[in-house]
KOLBA-697144 format. One record per residue: residue number from 1; residue in one letter; y, z, x of N, C-alpha, C in turn. Coordinates in steps of 0.1 Angstrom, whole numbers. Example, Ala and Ser with C-alpha at 12.3 -4.5 7.8 and 13.67 -1.06 7.14 Angstrom:
% residues 2
<vexvo 1; "a"; <-57; 78; 132>; <-45; 78; 123>; <-33; 78; 132>>;
<vexvo 2; "s"; <-22; 71; 128>; <-11; 71; 137>; <0; 79; 129>>;
END
This chain:
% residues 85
<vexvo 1; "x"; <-872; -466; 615>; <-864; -473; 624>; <-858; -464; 635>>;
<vexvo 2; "x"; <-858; -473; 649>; <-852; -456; 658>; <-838; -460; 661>>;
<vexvo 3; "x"; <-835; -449; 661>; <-815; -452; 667>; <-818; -455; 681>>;
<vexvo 4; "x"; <-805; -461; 684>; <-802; -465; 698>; <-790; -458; 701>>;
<vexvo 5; "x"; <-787; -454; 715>; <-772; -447; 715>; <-764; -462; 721>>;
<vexvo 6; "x"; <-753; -461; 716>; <-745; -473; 720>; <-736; -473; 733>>;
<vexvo 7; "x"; <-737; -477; 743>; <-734; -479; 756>; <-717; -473; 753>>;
<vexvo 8; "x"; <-719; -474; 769>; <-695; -471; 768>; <-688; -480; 764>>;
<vexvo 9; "x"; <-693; -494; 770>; <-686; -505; 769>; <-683; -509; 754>>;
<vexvo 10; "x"; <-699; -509; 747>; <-699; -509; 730>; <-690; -501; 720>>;
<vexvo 11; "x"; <-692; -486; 731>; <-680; -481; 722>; <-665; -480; 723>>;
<vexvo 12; "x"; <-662; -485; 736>; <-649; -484; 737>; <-644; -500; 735>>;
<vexvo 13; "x"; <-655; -512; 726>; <-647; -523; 718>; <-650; -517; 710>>;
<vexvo 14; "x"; <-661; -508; 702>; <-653; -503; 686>; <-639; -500; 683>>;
<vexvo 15; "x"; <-636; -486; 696>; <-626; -481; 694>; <-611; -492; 695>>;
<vexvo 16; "x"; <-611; -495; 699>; <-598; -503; 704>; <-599; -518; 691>>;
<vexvo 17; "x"; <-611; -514; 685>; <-607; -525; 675>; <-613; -521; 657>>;
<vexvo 18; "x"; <-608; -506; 659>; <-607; -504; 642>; <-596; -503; 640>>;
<vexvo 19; "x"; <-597; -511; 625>; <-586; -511; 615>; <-580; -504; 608>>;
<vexvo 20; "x"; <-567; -500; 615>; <-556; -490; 616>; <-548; -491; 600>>;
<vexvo 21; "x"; <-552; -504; 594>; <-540; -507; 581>; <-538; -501; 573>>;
<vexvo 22; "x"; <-549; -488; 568>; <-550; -482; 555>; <-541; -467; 561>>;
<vexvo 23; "x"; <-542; -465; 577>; <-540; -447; 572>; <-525; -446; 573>>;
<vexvo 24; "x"; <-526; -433; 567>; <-514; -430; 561>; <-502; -425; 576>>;
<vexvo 25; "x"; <-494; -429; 572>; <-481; -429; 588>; <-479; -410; 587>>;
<vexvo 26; "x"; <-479; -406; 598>; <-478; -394; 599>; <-469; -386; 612>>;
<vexvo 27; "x"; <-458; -382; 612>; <-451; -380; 626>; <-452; -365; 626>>;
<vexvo 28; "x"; <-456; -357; 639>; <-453; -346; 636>; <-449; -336; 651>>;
<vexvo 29; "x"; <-442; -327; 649>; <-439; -318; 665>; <-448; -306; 660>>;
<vexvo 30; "x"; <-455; -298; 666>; <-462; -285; 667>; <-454; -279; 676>>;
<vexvo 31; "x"; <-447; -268; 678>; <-445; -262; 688>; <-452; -243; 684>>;
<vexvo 32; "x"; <-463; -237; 696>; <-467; -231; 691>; <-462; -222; 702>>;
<vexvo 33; "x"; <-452; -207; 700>; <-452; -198; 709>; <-461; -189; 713>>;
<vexvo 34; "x"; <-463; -188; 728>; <-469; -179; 730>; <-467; -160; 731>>;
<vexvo 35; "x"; <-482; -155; 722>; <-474; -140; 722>; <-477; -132; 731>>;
<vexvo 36; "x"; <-486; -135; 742>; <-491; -125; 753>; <-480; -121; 763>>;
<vexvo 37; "x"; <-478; -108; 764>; <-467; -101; 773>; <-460; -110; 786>>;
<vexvo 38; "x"; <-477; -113; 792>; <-476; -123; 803>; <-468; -137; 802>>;
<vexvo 39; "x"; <-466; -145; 791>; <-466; -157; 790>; <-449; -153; 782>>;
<vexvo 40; "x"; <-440; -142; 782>; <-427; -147; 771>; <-420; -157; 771>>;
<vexvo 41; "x"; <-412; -162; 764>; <-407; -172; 765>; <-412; -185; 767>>;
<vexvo 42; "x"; <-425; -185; 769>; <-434; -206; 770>; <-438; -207; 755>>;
<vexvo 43; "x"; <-441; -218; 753>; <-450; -224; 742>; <-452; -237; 748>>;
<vexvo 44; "x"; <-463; -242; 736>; <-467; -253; 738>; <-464; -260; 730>>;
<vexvo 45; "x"; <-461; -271; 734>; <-452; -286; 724>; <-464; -297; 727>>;
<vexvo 46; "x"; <-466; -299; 708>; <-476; -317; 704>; <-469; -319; 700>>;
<vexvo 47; "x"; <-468; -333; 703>; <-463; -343; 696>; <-473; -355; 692>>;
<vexvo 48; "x"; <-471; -357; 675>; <-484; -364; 670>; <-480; -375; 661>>;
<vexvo 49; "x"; <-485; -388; 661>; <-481; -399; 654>; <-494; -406; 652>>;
<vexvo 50; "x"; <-494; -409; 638>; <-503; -419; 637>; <-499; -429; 621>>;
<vexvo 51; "x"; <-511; -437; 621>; <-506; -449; 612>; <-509; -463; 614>>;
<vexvo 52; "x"; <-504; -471; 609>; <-510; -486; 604>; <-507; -488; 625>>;
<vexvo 53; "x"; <-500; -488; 626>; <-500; -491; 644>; <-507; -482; 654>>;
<vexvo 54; "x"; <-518; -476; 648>; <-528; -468; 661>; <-521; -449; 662>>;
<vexvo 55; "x"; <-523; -446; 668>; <-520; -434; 672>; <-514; -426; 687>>;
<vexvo 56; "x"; <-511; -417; 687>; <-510; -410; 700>; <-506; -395; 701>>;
<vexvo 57; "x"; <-512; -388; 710>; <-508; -373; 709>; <-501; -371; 727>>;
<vexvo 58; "x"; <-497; -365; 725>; <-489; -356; 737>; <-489; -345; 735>>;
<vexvo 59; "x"; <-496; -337; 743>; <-489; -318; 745>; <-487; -315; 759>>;
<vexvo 60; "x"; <-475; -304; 757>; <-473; -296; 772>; <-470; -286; 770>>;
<vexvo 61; "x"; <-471; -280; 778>; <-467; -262; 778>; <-456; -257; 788>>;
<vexvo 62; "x"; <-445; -252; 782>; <-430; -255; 787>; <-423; -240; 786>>;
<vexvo 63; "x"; <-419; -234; 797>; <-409; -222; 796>; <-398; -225; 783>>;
<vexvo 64; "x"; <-391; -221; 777>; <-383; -222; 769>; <-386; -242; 763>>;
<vexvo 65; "x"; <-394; -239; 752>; <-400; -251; 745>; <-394; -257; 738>>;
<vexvo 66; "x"; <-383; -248; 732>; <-370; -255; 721>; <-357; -265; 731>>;
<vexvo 67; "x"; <-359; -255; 742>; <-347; -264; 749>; <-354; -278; 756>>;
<vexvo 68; "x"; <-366; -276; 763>; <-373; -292; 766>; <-370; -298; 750>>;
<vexvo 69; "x"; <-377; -297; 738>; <-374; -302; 732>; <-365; -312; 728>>;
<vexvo 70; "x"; <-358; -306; 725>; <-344; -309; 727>; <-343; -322; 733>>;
<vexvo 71; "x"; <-345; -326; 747>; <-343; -338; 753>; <-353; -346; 753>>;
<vexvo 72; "x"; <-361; -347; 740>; <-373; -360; 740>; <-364; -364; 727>>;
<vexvo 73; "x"; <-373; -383; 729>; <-370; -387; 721>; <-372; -388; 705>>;
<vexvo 74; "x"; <-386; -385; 701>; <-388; -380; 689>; <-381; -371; 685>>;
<vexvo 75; "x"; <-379; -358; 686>; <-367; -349; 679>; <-355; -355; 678>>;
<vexvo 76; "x"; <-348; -363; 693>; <-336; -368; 685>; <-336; -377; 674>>;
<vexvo 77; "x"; <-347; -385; 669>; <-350; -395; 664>; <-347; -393; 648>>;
<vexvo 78; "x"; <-354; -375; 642>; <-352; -378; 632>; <-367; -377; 624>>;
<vexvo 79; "x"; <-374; -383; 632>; <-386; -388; 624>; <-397; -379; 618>>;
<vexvo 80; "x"; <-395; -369; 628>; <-406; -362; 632>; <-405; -346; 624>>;
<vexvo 81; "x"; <-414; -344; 614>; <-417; -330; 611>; <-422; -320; 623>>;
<vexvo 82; "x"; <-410; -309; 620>; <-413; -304; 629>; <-417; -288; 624>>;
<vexvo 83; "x"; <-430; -284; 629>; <-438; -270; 630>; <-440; -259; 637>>;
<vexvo 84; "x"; <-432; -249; 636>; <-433; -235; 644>; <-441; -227; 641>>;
<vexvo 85; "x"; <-451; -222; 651>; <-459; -212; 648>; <-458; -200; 655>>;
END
């Protein structure tokens, strides 16, 4: 039998229509500092959700990353496990 590769269109109605019901809800902050001489004080901030309602990620890379923090909505929220590396 030969494979076919599936067009863009084909796969972007897979994506936008698998069923989200089963996985497990997951909220999470990564904030990873940077240790290179050049870079003190940045890290980079993800922010990661997923679950029965789809998903989404966000990262940025931020001079002092605890104080941006600070003013999103997730951290104040509560919800969100949060990870320092």
């Amino acid at each position: 039998m030969k494979k076919r590769k599936l067009s863009r269109h084909e796969l972007k109605h897979l994506w936008f229509n698998l069923d989200y019901s089963s996985v497990k809800e997951r909220k999470e902050i990564i904030v990873v500092m940077n240790k290179g001489p050049h870079w003190a004080g940045y890290g980079t901030i993800e922010i990661l959700s997923e679950g029965p309602n789809g998903f989404s990620s966000f990262k940025t890379h931020q001079e002092f990353p605890m104080k941006y923090l600070k003013t999103r909505e997730e951290y104040k929220s509560g919800e969100y496990k949060l990870t320092i590396k």
